[in-house]
Structures are given as structure tokens and as C-alpha cells.
C-alpha positions as CSV (number, residue, x, y, z in Angstrom):
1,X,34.8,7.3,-32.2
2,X,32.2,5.7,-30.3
3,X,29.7,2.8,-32.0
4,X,26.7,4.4,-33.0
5,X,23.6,3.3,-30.8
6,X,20.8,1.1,-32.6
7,X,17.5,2.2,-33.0
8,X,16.7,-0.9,-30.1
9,X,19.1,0.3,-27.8
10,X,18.1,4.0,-27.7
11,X,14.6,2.7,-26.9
12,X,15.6,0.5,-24.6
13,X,17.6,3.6,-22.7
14,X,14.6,5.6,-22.6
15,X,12.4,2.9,-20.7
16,X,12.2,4.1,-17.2
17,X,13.9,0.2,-15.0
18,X,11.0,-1.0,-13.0
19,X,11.4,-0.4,-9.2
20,X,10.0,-2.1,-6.8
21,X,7.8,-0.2,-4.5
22,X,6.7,-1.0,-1.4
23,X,3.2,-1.2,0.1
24,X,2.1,1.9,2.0
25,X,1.6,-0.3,4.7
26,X,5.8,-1.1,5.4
27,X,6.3,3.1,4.7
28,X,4.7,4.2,7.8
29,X,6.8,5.4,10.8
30,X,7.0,2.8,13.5
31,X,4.5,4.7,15.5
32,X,1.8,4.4,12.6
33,X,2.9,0.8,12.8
34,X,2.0,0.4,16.4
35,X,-1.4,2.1,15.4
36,X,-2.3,-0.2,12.6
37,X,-1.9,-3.7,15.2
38,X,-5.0,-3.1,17.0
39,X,-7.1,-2.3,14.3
40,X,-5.8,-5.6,12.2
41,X,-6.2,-7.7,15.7
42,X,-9.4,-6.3,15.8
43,X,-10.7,-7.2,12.1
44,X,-9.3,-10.9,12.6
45,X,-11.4,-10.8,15.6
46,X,-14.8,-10.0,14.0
47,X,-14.9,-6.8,15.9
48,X,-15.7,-5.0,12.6
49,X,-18.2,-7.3,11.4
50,X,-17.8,-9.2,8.2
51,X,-18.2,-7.1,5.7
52,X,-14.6,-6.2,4.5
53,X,-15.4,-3.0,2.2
54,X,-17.3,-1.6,4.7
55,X,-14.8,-1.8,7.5
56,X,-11.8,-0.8,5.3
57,X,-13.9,2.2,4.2
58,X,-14.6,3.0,7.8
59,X,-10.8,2.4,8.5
60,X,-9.2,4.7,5.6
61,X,-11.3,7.8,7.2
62,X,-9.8,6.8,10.6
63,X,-6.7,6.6,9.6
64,X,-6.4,10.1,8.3
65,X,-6.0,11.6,11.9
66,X,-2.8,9.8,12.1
67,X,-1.7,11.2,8.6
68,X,-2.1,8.3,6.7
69,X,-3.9,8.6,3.3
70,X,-5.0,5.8,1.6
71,X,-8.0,4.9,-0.1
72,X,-10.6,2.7,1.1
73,X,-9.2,0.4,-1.5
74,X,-5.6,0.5,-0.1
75,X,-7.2,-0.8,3.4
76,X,-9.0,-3.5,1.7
77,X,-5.7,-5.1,0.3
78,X,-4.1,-4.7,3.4
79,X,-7.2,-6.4,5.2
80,X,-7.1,-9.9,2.7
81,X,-3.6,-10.1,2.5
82,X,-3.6,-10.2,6.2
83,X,-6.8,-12.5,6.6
């Protein structure tokens, strides 16, 4: 007969593991990849302008006609982690 599970263990069982999940920017398809170079070459370069939200608002509505969705905020992150 199998030991009975504690109270602890069943609740532990039921907690989904955490997975790591990537950012939406590594998921894209190597040609989405090839799109997003230019436009973070360009934002290093001041072609955008300074302000950050603007731009990465700006750049989420361009990016749709590739078939990427993400939100304005999504860009931003992308934008300081790259600055």
C-alpha cells in the first residue's frame, strides 16, 4: 500500500513548476529577426528621436504588418534593454 500523501505534498503537486519563458523578441522567425536590426540600429542612432515611449508606440503599430503583436510596452523593454 502506497504512503499516504501529506497535506504539503498534495499542495505542492498542484503548483503549476515555473517555466521559463522567453522574450517575444528571441520567438520571432529569423526573418522577423532580420526586420527588427534596422529599426534597433536606427533607435541607437537617434533616428527616432529621444523619446523612447513615443518611438516604441510608433514601432508596436509598425510591427503588426509583419505579424508581430506586442504592445507598445513590449517595444519599450526591448528598446532599454538594448540601449
Amino acid at each position: 500500500m502506497p504512503a499516504k500523501r501529506s497535506l504539503v505534498d498534495e499542495i505542492a503537486a498542484a503548483i503549476p513548476r515555473h517555466q521559463t519563458t522567453l522574450p517575444w523578441w528571441q520567438k520571432l522567425t529569423p526573418e522577423q529577426t532580420a526586420e527588427l536590426q534596422p529599426i534597433l540600429a536606427a533607435w541607437k542612432a537617434g533616428v527616432f528621436g529621444t523619446r523612447r515611449r513615443t518611438a516604441s508606440r510608433v514601432i508596436s503599430i509598425a510591427l503588426q504588418s509583419l505579424g508581430i503583436t506586442i504592445g507598445e510596452q513590449g517595444v519599450d523593454n526591448w528598446l532599454k534593454r538594448a540601449s
